[in-house]
N, C-alpha and C positions, 0 to 999 in steps of 0.2 A: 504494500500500500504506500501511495506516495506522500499521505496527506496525515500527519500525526497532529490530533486534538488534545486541547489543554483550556480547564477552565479554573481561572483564578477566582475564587469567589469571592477576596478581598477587593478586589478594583470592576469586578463584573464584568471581564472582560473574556469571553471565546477565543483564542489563540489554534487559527487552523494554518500549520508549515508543510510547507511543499516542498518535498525534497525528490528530485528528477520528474520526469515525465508526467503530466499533469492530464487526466484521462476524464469523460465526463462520467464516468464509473467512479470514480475516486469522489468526485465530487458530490454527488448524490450520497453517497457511504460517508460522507463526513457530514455532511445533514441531518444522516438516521443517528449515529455516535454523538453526534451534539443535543440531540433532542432527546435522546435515550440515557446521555449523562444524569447522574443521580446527583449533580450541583447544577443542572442545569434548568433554568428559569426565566419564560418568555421575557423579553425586554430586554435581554442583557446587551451589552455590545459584541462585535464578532470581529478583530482583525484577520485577513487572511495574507500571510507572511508568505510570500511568493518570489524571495530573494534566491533560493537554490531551487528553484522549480523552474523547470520549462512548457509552457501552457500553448505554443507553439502548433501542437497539431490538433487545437479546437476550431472550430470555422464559425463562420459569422452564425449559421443556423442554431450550433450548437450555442452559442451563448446568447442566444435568443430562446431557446428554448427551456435554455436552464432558466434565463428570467422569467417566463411564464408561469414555468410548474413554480418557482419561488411564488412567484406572486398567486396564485391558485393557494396555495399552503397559508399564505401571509394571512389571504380575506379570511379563514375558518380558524386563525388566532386572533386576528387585529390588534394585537400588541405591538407600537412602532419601536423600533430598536436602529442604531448606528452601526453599517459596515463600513470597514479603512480594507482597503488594499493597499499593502506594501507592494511595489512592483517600481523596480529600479531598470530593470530593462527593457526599452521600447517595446516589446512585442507584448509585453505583460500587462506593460501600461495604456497599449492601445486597446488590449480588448476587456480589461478592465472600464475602463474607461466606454466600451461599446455595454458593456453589460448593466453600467449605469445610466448606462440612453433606454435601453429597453424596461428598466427597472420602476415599479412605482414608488414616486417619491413622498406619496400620501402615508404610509409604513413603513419604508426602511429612507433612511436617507444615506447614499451611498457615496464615498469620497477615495480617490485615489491618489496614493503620496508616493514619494522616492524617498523618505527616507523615515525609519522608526518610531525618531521622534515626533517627526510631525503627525506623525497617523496616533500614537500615542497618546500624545496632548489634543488632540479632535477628539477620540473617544474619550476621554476624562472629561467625568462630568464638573 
């Protein structure tokens, strides 16, 4: 699995790191682990840390389509919560950046950084 979850309960913060090849199987599976975590509770924030990850062979469809089923899932919690993508490398940052075009911004509000800190101090409430 490329995608190892971590949830701080002190700063409420979901920590999903991608480590190689970034598959839309991994993704979906780091969804169910987060939502099935036993500190895990609607609202929280979610950084997805994408600095050793390569997300490379997702295509415009698929991260249209991961936005959809997101947003399917969102309407039957309605709890709004903060995702940060780290993503220092262009190609990470662009389709990050395309998944926040497709995304709704009425439930999650989604932002994309190049660097730790800044994705850090956005999710700090």
């Amino acid at each position: 699995m490329s995608v190892q979850t971590t949830i701080d309960t002190t700063t409420g913060i979901i920590t999903h790191t991608v480590v190689g090849d970034l598959m839309v199987e991994d993704i979906w599976e780091a969804f169910a682990v987060r939502t099935n975590h036993p500190d895990f509770k609607p609202g929280m924030s979610v950084l997805w840390d994408l600095r050793e990850g390569n997300a490379s062979s997702l295509t415009f469809d698929d991260i249209r389509r991961i936005a959809g089923q997101n947003k399917a899932r969102l309407r039957k919690s309605g709890v709004p919560y903060r995702v940060a993508f780290l993503a220092p490398r262009d190609i990470e940052f662009g389709l990050s950046r395309m998944y926040e075009m497709f995304s709704d911004a009425s439930l999650v509000e989604n932002r994309v950084f190049r660097t730790l800190e800044e994705a850090r101090r956005w999710l700090s409430p």
